[in-house]
C-alpha positions as CSV (number, residue, x, y, z in Angstrom):
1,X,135.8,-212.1,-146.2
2,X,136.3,-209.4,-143.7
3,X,133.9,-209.5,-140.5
4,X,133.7,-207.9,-137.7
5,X,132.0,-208.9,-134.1
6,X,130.7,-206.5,-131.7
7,X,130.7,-207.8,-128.3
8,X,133.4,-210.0,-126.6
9,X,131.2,-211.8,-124.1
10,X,130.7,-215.5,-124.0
11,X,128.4,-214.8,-127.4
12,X,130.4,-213.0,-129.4
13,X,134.2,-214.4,-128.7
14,X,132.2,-218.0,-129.2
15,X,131.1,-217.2,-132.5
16,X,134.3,-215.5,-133.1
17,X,136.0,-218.5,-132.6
18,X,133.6,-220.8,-134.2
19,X,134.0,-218.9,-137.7
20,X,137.6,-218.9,-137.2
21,X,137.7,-222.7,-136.7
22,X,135.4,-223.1,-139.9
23,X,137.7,-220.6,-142.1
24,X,140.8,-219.7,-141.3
25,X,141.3,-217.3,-144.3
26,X,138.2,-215.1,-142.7
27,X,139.5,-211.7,-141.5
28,X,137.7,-211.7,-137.9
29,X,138.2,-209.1,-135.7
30,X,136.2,-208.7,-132.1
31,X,135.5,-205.1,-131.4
32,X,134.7,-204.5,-127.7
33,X,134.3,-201.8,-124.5
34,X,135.0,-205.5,-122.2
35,X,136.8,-208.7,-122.9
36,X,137.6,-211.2,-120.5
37,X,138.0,-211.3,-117.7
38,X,135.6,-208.0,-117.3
39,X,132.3,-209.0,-119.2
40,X,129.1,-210.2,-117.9
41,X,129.9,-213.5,-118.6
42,X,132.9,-213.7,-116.2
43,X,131.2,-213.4,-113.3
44,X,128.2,-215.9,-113.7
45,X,128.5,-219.8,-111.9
46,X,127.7,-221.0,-115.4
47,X,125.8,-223.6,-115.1
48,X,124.0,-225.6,-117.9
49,X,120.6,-225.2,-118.2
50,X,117.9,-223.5,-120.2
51,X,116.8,-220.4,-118.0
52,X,114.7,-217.1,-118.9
53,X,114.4,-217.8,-122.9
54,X,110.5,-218.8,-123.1
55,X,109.3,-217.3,-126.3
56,X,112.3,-218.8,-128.4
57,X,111.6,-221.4,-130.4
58,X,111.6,-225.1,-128.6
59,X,112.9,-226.7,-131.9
60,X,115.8,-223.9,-131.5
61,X,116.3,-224.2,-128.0
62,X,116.8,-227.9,-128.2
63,X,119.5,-228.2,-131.3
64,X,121.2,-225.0,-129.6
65,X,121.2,-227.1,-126.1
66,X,122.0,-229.9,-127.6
67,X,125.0,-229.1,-129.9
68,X,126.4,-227.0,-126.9
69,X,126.4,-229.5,-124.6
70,X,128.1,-232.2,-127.0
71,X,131.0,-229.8,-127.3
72,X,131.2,-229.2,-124.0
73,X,131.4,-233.1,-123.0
74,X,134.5,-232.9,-125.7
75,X,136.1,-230.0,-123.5
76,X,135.5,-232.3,-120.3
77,X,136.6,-235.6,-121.6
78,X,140.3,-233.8,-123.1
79,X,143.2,-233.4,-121.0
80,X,142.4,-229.7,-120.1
81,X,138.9,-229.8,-119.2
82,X,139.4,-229.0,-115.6
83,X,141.7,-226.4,-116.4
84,X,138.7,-224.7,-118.7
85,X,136.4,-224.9,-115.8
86,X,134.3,-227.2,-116.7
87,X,132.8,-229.9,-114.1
88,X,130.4,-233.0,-114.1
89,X,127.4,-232.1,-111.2
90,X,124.6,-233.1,-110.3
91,X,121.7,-231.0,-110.3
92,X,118.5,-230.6,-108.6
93,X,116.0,-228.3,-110.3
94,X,112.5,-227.5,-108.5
95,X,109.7,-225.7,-110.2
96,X,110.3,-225.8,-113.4
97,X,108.0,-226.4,-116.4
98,X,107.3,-229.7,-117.1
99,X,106.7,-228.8,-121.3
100,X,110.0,-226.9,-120.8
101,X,111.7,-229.9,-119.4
102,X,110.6,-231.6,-122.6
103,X,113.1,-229.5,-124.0
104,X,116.0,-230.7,-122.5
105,X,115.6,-233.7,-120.4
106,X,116.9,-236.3,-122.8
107,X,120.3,-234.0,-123.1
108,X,121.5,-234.2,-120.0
109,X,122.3,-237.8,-118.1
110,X,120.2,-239.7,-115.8
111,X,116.9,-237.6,-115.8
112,X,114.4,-238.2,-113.1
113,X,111.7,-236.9,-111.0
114,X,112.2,-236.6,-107.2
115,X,109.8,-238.7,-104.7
116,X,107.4,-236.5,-102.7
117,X,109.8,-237.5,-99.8
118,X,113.0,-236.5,-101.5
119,X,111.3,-233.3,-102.5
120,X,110.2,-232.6,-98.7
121,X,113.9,-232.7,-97.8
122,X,113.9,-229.5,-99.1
123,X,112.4,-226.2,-97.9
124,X,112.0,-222.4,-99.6
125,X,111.5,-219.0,-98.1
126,X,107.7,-219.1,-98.9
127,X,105.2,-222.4,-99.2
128,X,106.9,-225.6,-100.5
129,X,107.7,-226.8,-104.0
130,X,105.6,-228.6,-106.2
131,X,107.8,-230.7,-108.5
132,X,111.6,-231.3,-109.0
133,X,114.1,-233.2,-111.4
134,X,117.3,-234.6,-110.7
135,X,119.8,-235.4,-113.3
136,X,123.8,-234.6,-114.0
137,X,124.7,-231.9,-116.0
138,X,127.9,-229.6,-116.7
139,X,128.7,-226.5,-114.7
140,X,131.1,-224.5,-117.0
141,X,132.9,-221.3,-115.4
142,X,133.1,-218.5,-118.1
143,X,136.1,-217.0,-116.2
144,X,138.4,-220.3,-116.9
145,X,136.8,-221.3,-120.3
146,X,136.9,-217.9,-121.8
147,X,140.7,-217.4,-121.9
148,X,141.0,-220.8,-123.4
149,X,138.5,-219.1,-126.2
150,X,140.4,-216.4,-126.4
151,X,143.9,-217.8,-126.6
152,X,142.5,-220.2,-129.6
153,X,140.7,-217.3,-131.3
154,X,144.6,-215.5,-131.6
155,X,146.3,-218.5,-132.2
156,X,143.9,-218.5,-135.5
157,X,145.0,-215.3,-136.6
158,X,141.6,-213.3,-134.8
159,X,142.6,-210.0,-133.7
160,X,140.5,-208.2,-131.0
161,X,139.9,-204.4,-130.6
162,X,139.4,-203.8,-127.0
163,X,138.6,-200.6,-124.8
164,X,136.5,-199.8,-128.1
165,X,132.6,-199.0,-127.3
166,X,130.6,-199.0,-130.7
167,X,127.4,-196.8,-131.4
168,X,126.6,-197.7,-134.8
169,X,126.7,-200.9,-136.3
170,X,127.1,-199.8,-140.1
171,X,129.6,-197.1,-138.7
172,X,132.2,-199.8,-137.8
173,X,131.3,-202.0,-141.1
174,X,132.2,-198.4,-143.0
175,X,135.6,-198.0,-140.7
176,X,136.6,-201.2,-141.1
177,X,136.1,-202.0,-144.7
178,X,134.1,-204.7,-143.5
179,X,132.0,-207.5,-146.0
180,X,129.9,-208.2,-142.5
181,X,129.4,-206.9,-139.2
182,X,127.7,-209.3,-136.4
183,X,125.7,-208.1,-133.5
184,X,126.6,-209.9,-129.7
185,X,126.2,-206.7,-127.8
186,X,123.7,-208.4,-125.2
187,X,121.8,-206.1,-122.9
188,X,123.1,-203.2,-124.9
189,X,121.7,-204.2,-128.3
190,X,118.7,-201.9,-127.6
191,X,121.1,-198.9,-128.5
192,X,122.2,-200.4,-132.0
193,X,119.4,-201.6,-133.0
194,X,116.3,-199.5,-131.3
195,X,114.9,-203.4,-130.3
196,X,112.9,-202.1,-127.7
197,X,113.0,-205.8,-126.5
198,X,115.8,-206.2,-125.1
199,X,116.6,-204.7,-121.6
200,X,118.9,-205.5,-118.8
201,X,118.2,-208.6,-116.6
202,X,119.8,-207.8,-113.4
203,X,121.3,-210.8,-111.5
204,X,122.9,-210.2,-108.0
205,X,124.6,-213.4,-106.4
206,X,126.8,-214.1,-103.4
207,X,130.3,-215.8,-103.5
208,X,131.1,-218.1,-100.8
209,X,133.1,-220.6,-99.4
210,X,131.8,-224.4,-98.8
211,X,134.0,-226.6,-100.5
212,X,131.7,-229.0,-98.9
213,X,129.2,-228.4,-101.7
214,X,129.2,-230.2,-104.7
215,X,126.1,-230.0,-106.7
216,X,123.3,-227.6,-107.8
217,X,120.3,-226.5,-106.2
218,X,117.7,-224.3,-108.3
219,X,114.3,-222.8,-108.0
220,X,112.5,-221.9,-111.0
221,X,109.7,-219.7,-109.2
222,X,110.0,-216.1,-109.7
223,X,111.1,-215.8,-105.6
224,X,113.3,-218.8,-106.1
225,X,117.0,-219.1,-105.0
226,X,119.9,-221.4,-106.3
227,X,123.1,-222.6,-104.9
228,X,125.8,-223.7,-107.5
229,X,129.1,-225.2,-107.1
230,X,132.0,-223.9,-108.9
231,X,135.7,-225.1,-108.5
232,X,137.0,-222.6,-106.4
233,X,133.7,-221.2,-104.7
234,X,129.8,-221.7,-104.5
235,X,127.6,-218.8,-105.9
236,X,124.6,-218.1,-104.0
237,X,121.2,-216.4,-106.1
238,X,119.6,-214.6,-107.3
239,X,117.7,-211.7,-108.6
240,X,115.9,-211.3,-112.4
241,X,115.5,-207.6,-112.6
242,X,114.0,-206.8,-115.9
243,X,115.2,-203.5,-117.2
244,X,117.1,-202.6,-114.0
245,X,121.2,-201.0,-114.7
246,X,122.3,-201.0,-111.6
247,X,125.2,-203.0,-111.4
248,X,125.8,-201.9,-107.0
249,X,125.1,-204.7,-105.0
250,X,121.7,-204.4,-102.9
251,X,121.8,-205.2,-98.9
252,X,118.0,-206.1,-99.6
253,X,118.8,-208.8,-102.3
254,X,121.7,-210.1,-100.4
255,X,119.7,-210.3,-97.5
256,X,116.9,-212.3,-99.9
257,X,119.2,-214.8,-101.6
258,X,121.0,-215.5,-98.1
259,X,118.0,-216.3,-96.4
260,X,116.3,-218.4,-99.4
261,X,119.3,-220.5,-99.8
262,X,119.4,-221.5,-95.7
263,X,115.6,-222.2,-96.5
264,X,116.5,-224.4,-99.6
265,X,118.8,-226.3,-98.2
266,X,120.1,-225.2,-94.4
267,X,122.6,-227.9,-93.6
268,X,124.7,-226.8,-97.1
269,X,124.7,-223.2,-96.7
270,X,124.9,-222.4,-93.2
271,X,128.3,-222.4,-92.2
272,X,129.1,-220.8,-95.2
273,X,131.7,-217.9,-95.7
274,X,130.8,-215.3,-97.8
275,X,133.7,-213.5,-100.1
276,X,131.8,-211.1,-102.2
277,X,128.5,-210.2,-103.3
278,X,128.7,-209.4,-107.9
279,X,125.8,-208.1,-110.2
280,X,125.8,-209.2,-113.7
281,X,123.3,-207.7,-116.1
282,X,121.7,-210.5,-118.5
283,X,121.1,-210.1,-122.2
284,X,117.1,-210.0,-121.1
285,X,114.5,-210.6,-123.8
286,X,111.5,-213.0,-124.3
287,X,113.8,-214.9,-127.5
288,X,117.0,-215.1,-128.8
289,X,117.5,-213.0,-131.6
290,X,119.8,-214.6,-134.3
291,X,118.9,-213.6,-137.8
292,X,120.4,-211.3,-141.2
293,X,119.6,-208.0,-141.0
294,X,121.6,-204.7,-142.7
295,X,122.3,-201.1,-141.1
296,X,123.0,-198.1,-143.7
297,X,126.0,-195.5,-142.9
298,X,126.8,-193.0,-145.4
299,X,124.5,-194.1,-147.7
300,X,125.8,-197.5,-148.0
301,X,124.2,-200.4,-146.4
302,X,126.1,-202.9,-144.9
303,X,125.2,-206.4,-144.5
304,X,124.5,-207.6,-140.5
305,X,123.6,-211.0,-138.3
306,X,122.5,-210.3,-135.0
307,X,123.2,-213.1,-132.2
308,X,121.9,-211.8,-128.4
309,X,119.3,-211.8,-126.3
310,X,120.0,-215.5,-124.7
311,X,118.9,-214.5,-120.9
312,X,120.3,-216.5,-118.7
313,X,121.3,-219.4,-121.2
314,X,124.4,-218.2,-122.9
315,X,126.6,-220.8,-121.1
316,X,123.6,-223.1,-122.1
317,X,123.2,-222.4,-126.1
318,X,126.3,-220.5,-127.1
319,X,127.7,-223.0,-129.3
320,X,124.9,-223.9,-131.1
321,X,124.4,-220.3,-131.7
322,X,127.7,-220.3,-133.0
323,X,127.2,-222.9,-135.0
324,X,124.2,-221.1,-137.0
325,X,125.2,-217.8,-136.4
326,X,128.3,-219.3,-138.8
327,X,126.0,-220.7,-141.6
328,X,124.2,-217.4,-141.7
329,X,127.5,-215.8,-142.7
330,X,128.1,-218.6,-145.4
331,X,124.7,-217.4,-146.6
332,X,126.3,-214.0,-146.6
333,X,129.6,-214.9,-148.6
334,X,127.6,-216.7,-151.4
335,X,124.8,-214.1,-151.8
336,X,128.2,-211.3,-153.0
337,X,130.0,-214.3,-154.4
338,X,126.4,-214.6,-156.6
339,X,126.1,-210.9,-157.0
340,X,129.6,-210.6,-158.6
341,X,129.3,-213.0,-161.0
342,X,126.4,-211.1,-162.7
């Protein structure tokens, strides 16, 4: 079976890779403008946590969750874990919805709800917060894990297609002969696929160095801020710009998510040196679209699974999106297999 991916983010070489794992004799190639270390992805702190996916359903949410964060525990626990960026933090999140929380709380470890004097330890640029949990949780750096991906996608026999900007999704299934084409073009689906949905979700952070920082910090509330400890660096947040492009850093918001993270929490940030301010643009839409669909090119149609939209939970869910993303091309294989038998 030949497929081709569109999209070499953390969605797309994932899936990739997971089909590859599953079936070796697939012909899989990743057809991409940006692979690692250049996509969206790349740049983000990567923390694990459901974020900016609402209208999904929970049932989804939580076996996505769930079956991504198993197989990231594996990464930790092997020898390489480090290596692949991945870390064991603890986490404070304030503000967030409690029937959301249902969603995840009994997947991470030690789950529990801060005291009204552990939560007045903490401040924010604007009134004070109302709720928070604590609990430990992965942080997993896309720019570390995804040449691991990548590496073990080749090593499989994937090929990848780089420089390579796609405008119509039956148009490469027609080029390349393909059986199946898959979708993982993020904020850029809209173009594809004329899902008026999905839009660019602008996120502009601050780099800095405090190796004295060694946990997470985030707000839920639409004003919120968030400090997040990677390996090398601590990324300061953020901004959730729906349909906003521009990928220039903004004075304003670095101005905004500097002082909201002294307000958060003053004695972690302050002394802080900053190294560079980034923009990322998330996949934005109210739910995850991962379902079969088909696109027609010179009157042929050609048989398509679409896997984006995940807002800011691709480091959260994109395994378990994999995972089905995978038995929806099974579904694929056997439907022809059927058809030519008759």
């Amino acid at each position: 079976m030949k497929i081709c991916i569109v999209g070499g983010g953390i969605i797309g070489l994932s899936t990739a890779l997971y089909i590859k794992r599953q079936n070796k004799t697939f012909d899989v190639t990743i057809i991409s403008d940006k692979v690692t270390p250049e996509t969206t992805a790349d740049g983000a702190a990567g923390i694990w946590g459901i974020y900016l996916i609402k209208d999904t359903p929970k049932e989804q949410q939580k076996r996505w969750a769930q079956e991504t964060h198993d197989f990231i525990e594996d990464l930790w626990l092997s020898e390489n874990g480090g290596l692949m960026g991945i870390s064991l933090v603890s986490s404070t999140r304030f503000n967030h919805d409690p029937i959301l929380a249902e969603v995840w709380k009994d997947i991470v470890y030690g789950f529990r709800e801060l005291t009204p004097k552990e939560l007045a330890a903490y401040g924010r640029l604007q009134g004070t917060h109302s709720h928070a949990y604590q609990f430990m949780t992965y942080t997993i750096e896309p720019v570390k894990l995804l040449p691991w991906f990548m590496a073990d996608f080749l090593r499989l026999g994937g090929k990848v297609i780089p420089n390579q900007k796609v405008k119509d999704l039956g148009q490469v299934g027609h080029e390349f002969n393909a059986d199946l084409v898959i979708n993982c073009t993020g904020a850029w689906a809209s173009a594809l696929t004329g899902d008026r949905e999905i839009a660019a979700l602008r996120g502009q952070v601050m780099r800095v160095k405090a190796p004295w920082i060694k946990d997470v910090i985030l707000d839920d509330r639409e004003d919120g801020n968030y400090i997040i400890s990677n390996q090398d660096s601590v990324v300061l947040g953020g901004t959730h710009d729906f349909d906003n492009w521009d990928t220039t850093p903004s004075a304003q918001d670095r101005k905004f998510i500097w002082a909201g993270c002294k307000a958060l929490a003053p004695h972690k940030v302050t002394n802080a040196q900053h190294i560079k301010d980034w923009v990322g643009l998330r996949p934005g839409r109210n739910a995850v679209r991962l379902e079969r669909d088909t696109s027609t090119y010179a009157g042929k149609t050609y048989q398509v699974i679409h896997n984006y939209g995940h807002g800011g939970s691709g480091i959260t869910i994109f395994w378990g999106c994999a995972k089905e993303a995978y038995e929806l091309v099974c579904e694929v294989q056997h439907s022809k297999s059927a058809k030519s038998m008759l």
